[in-house]
N, C-alpha and C positions, 0 to 999 in steps of 0.2 A: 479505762486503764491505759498507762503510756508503755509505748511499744518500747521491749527489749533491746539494746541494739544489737549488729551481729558481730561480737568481737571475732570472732574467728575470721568472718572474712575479711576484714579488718586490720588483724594481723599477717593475713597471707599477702594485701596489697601490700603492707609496710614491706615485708619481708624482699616481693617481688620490687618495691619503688616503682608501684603504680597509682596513679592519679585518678580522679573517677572519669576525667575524660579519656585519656588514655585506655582505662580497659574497657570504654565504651565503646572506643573506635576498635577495638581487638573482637569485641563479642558482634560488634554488626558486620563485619567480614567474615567471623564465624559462620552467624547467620545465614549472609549469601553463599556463601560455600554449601551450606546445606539445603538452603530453597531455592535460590537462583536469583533472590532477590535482596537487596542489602536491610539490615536490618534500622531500626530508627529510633534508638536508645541514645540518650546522650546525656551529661554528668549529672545531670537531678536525676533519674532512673538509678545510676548507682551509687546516689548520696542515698536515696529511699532503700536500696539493698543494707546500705551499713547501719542505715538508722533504724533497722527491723521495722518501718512501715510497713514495708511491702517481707513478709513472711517465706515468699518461696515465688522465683519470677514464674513468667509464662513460660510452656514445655517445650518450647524452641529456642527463647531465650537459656534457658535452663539448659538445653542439651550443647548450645554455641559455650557456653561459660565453661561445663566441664572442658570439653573440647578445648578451651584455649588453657586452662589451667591444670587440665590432668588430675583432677579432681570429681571425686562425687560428689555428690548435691549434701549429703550430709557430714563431709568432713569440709564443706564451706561454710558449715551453719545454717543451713536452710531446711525447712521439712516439709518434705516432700510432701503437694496434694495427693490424697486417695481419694476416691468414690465414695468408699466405706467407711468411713472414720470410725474408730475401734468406741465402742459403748464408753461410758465414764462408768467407775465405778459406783456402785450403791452408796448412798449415804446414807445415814440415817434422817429423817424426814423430819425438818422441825414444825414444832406445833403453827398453824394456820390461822387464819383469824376467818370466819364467815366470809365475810367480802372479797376475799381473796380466793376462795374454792367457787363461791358465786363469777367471781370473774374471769375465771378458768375453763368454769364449763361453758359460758357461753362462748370465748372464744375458740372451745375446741367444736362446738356446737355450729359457731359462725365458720368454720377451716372445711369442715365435712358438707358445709352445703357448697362453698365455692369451688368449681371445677376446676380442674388442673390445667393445663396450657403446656402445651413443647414450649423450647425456648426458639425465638423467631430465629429464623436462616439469614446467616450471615453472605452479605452478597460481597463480591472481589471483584477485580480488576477480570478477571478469566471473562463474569459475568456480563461486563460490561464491550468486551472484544469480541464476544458471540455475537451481540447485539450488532457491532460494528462489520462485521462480516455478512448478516442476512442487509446490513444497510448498503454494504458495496453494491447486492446484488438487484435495490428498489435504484440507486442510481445509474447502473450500467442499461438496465431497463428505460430509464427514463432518459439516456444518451440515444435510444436506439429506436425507442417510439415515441415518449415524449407525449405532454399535454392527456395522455388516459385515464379518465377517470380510476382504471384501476390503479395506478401506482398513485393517488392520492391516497387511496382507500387504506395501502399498504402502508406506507410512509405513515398514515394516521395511526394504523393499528399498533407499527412499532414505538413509535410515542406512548402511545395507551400502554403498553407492555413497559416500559423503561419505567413509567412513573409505576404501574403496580408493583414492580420491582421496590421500590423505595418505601410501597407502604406493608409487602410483607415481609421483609426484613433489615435487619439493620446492616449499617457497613459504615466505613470511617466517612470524614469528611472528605478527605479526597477522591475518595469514590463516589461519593452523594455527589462532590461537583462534575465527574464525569457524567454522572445518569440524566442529571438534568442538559449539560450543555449535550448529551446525544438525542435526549427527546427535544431539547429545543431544534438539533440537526433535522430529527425525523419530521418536526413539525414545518418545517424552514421548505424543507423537501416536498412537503402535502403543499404548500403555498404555492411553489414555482410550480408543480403541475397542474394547480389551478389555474394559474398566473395563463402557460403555455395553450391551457384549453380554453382559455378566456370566459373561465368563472369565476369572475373578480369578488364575487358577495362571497364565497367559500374562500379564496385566498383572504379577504380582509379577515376570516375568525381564525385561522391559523394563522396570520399573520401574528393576532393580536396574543394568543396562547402560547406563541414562542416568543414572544417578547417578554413575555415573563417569568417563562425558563429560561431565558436567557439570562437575566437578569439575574434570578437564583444564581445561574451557575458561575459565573461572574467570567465567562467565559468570549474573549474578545474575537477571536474568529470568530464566533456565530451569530455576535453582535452585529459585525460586518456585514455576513452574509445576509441576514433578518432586513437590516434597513436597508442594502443594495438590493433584494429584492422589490422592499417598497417602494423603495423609486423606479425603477423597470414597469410597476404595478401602475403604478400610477401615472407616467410616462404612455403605457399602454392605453389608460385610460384618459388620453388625452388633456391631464392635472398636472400641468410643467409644473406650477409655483410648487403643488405639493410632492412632485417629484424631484424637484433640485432640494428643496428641504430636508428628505429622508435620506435623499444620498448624501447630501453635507452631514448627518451625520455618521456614517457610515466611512467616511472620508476625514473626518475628525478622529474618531478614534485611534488610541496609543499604537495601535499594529498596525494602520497604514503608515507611519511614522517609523515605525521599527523595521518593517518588511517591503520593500521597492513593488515586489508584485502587488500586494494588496493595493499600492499608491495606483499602480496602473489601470486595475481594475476601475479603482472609482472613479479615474478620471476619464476613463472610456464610456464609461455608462456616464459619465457625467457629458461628454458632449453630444452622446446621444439623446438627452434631452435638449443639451441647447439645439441641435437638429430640429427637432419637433416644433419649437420656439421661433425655429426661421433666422437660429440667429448664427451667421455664416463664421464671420471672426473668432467668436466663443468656440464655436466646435471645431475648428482648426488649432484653436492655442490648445483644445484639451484634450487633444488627439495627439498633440506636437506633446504633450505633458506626458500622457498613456505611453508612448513608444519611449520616451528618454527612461522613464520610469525600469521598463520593462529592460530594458538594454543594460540599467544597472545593478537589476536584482540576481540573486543568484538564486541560478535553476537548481541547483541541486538542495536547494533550503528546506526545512521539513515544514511541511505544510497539511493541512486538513486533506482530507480525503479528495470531499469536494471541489475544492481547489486544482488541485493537483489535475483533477480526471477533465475539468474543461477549458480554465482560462490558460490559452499560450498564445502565440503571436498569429494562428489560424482564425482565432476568436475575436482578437482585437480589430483583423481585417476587415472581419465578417462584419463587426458593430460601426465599423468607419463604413465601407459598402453599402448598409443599409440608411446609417446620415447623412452620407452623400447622394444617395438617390432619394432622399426627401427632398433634399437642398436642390435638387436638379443639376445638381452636380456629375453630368457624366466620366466626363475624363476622370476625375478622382477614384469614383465609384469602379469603374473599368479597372485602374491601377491596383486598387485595395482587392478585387477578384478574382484577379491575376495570384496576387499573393497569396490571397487567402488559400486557390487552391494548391498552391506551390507548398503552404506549410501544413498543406492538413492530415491529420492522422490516417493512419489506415483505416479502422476501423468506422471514420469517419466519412458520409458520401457528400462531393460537391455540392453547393449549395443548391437545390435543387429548383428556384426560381430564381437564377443567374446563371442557369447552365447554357444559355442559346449564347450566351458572348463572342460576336462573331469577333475575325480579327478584324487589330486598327490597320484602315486603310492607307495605301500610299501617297501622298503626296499630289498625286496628278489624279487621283479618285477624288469625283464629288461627291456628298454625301446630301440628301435630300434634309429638309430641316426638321428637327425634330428625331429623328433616325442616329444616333450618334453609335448605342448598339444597341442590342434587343437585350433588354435587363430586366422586363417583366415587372411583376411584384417589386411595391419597393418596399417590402417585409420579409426577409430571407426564410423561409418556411424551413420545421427542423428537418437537422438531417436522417436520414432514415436508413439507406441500405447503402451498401460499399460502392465506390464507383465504377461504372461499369467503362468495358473498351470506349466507348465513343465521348465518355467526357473525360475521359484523363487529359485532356489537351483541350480548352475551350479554343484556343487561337491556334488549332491547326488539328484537318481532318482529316489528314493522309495518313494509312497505316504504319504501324509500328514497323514495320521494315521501309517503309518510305524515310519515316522519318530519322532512322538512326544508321540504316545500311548497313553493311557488314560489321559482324560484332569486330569491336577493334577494344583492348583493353584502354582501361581508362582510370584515370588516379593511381593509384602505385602501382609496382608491377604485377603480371598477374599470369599464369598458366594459361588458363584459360578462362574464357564466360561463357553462359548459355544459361538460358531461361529456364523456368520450371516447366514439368513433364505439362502435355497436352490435357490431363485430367483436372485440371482445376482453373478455368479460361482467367476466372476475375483474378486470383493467384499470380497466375503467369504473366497478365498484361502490369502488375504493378509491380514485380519484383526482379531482380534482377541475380546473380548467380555468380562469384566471383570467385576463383583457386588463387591460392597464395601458399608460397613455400619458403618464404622470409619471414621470419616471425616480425623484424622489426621494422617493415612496411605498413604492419596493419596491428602490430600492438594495442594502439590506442583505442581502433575502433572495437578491439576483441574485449575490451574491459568495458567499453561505452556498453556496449550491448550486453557482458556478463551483468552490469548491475543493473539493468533494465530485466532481465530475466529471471534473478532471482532477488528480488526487491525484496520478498515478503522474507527471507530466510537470511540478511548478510546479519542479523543480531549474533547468530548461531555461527560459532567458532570456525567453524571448518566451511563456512560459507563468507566468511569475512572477502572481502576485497584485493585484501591484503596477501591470504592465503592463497586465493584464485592467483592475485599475479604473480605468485613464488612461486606457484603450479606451472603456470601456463612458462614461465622464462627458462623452468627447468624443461619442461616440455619442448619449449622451441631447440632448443639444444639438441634432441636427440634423432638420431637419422630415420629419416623418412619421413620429417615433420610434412604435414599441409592442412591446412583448412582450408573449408568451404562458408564465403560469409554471403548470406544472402544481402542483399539493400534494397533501397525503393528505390523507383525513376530516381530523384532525387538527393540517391548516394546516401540514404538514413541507412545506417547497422540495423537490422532486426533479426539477425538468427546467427548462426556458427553452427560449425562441426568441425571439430580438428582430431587428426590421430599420429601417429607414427609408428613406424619398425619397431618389433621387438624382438629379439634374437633369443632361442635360446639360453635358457639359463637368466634372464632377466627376472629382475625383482620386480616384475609385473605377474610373474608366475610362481616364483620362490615366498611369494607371501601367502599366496593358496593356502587353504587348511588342509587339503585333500591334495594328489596330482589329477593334472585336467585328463581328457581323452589324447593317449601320444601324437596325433596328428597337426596339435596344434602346437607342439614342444620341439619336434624331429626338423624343423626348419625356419627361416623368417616368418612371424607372422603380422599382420594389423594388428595396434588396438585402437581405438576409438576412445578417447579422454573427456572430449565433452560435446555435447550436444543441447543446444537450446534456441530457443524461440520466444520473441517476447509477449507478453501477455494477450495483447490488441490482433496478436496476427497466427495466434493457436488454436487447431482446428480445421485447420484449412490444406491441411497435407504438407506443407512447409519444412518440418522437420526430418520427414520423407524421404523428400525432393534433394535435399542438403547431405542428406546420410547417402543416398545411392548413386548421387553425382560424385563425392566422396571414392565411393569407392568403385567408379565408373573405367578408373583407367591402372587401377593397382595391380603389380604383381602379386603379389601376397596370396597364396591360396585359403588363409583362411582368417576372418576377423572374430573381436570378441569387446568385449563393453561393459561396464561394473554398471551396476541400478542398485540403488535400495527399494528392497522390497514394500517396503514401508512407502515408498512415494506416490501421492494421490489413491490412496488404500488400496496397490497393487494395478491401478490402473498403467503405473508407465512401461510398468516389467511387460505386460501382459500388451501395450503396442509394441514392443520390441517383438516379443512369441511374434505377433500378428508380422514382423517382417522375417519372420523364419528362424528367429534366433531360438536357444533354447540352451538350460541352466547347464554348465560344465563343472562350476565350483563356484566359491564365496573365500572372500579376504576382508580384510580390516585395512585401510591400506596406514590407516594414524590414530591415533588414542580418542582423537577429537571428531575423527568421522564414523558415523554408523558401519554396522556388518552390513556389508557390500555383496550382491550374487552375481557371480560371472556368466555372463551368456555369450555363447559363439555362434558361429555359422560359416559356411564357408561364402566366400567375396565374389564365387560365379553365379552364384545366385540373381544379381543383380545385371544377367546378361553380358556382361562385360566385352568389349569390342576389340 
């Protein structure tokens, strides 16, 4: 039978002088407005509405369409699905023929033996960012120990889990291409920790298994990754022809062509094979390719997890370093070590079989042959723990007060500096402690480290970038401003705390739902606006250290600080408590930010001098 069409809605588009694309694009904003995610209907979806195909859309669709036309479903002409659908009525039965009651009972016959079934579980995007979250946590492990059989094990199992994913339920296609290109990640992941433990027979079957989810998922970063590791593999296994092989194609691929860093990558691993090869010119032109490469990509480009968490210009060093000390290349190998530890993360410890690098000697020092420096290993073993006082400086063993003398400010202007409290040695010898009372001296670095801090949340409104620097400039403006910016030896932003005065009668207070305790109302007090730390260097008392230097030299008898309760499931309120704060009131401070709880304390708590 041919479908009714719907004139009713039909006649409301005419009425309205709507298009079917037109109110396609009207019901997918609907949509997002109501899921958070845009809808993805476009004009054959509402050619099928007018042509009565489709009888009555999906109940999200269905609720976006009233929504935009002020209509219910059934003065649009559509009827509504039920569960129930009401009985038909009785007819009279007409007369049967034998073969036809014969063919009735055996299918009701055939219906009553076959067993029922649920309808399979629709798997989403949600499903597949769970996945990606237990993944952050098999790589951070394998930054940190590396090569263990267990984070192969892991990395396996989550692969195993992604694909049973895909065969107990169903989900669109673009989420079928996430599951596969994340178990080809998970399985990519089981290779290089085979790779680093040099169990090359277990890295070749993961190898070969993610090469075919890979494939499925048509998915070019991990295409990348997959055959960059094969060449490393093979590289290791001393097979240059079949390791310049898999990294050419890995280096062919459309995203090294599109993304400058991927171009880098390859071409670092790529001279790292001609290394191995003896061949000196190649690996110089592919190093001199890796760095231009890298110099013209942009860092802040959205990149794979994996990417992101290892290759930067610490890594690139690290893989010149270790070609050049095949090559016998000292002086290079020296310079690249130099750098490498200049760029390396915190979280990261020197390389720990290039750690004895004495300094280069002067000019009128002879050097015995052979001795050029003590560079050990010429395979840089992973890194493992944080660096400790004595290699922060390979080319100089004098103490940290030798070496820097009286704090004297440095880079914009600054109140004061001092290092972190004695409680945390490894803390203290890399960071460094800086007061600012000009917002626009250190602007830039206050935003550099705001989106390093809350990377995983700027999608969310009120953590936008945008919003932070409309905070932060209204902020600067008000009296009493200062932060405190932590950095490394090396002048990197990684933490903040900035607060200002608040006077009486300030809409710091008059937003309160409740009034506070009078003591913090009856005169000037502190607030505290923002406090952060970035990912790599939390944990370590940091945020601490920042907040009671902060408030180390303030008149102010008493400070106070918004948390959502909701952050880290109560875990941030609850270090705040741990510094003696404790809950006075709760505000909203914008439509777009969560219900906020106030905590106070008084400012002498932290000894104050």
């Amino acid at each position: 039978m041919s479908a009714l069409p719907n004139h009713v809605l039909v006649d409301w588009m005419t009425d309205q002088k709507l298009g079917s694309r037109e109110l396609a694009e009207l019901v997918n904003k609907a949509v997002a407005e109501l899921t958070g995610r845009p809808g993805g209907l476009d004009d054959s979806n509402i050619r099928a509405w007018r042509s009565g195909r489709v009888r009555c859309p999906k109940s999200v669709q269905l609720r976006a369409l009233e929504r935009v036309s002020g209509k219910s479903a059934t003065d649009l002409g559509f009827e509504r699905r039920t569960r129930n659908p009401a009985t038909a009525p009785a007819q009279e039965e007409p007369p049967v023929l034998r073969r036809h009651l014969v063919q009735g009972a055996v299918a009701i016959a055939a219906t009553a033996a076959t067993p029922s079934y649920a309808a399979p579980r629709r798997i989403g995007v949600a499903d597949v960012e769970r996945l990606q979250q237990r993944f952050a946590e098999v790589v951070a492990s394998d930054h940190r120990h590396g090569g263990q059989q267990t984070i192969e094990q892991k990395a396996a199992a989550l692969c195993a889990e992604a694909l049973q994913l895909q065969a107990d339920g169903t989900a669109s296609q673009r989420v079928r291409g996430y599951l596969y290109a994340s178990a080809a990640a998970f399985r990519s992941s089981a290779m290089w920790a085979a790779i680093d433990g040099r169990r090359y027979n277990s890295a070749i079957e993961h190898m070969r298994e993610a090469q075919q989810l890979a494939e499925m998922s048509g998915d070019q970063a991990i295409k990348f990754r997959i055959w960059s590791h094969a060449g490393t593999m093979y590289r290791h296994m001393k097979r240059s022809a079949d390791a310049a092989a898999a990294n050419d194609v890995a280096r062919n691929l459309s995203i090294a062509r599109r993304d400058s860093m991927f171009a880098s990558l390859g071409h670092a691993r790529h001279a790292a094979i001609h290394a191995t090869a003896a061949d000196l010119r190649a690996t110089r032109r592919s190093f001199d390719a890796a760095q231009e490469a890298m110099l013209c990509s942009d860092p802040d480009a959205d990149r794979p997890m994996w990417m992101r968490a290892f290759y930067d210009q610490a890594e690139l060093d690290s893989l010149a370093l270790s070609a050049y000390m095949s090559l016998g290349q000292y002086d290079a190998a020296e310079s690249h070590a130099h750098r490498c530890l200049a760029a390396l993360r915190p979280h990261y410890a020197p390389i720990t079989g290039h750690r004895h690098l004495a300094p280069r000697p002067s000019p009128t020092r002879s050097r015995r042959p052979g001795a050029r420096c003590g560079l050990g290993d010429a395979r840089p073993p992973r890194r493992r723990h944080l660096p400790s006082p004595r290699h922060r400086d390979a080319g100089d063993c004098r103490s940290r007060t030798q070496q820097e003398g009286p704090h004297k400010p440095s880079g914009p202007p600054v109140d004061r500096i001092r290092t972190l409290p004695e409680g945390n040695r490894q803390v203290m010898d890399q960071t460094k402690l800086k007061h600012h009372t000009d917002l626009k001296d250190v602007r830039e670095h206050l935003i550099a480290a705001y989106t390093s801090v809350r990377g995983d949340l700027l999608h969310l409104p009120n953590y936008r970038v945008e919003a932070f620097t409309e905070r932060l400039d209204r902020h600067g403006e008000d009296p009493g401003w200062e932060a405190v910016i932590a950095y490394t030896l090396d002048g990197q932003p990684i933490g903040y705390a900035y607060a200002n005065t608040v006077e009486p009668g300030n809409r710091w207070w008059t937003r309160m739902d409740a009034p506070v305790p009078a003591e913090y109302t009856e005169s000037a007090s502190l607030a505290i606006k923002e406090i952060g730390v970035v990912p790599t260097w939390r944990g370590q008392g940091l945020a601490q250290a920042m907040h009671d230097d902060l408030l180390q030299h303030r008149q102010e008898d008493f400070v106070s600080l918004l948390v959502n309760p909701a952050a880290g499931d109560g875990k941030v309120q609850r270090l705040y408590e741990g510094w003696g704060y404790t809950r006075i009131g709760s505000q909203q401070p914008s439509p777009e930010s969560p219900p906020l709880a106030c905590l106070g304390r008084p400012v002498d708590q932290t000894g104050r001098r």
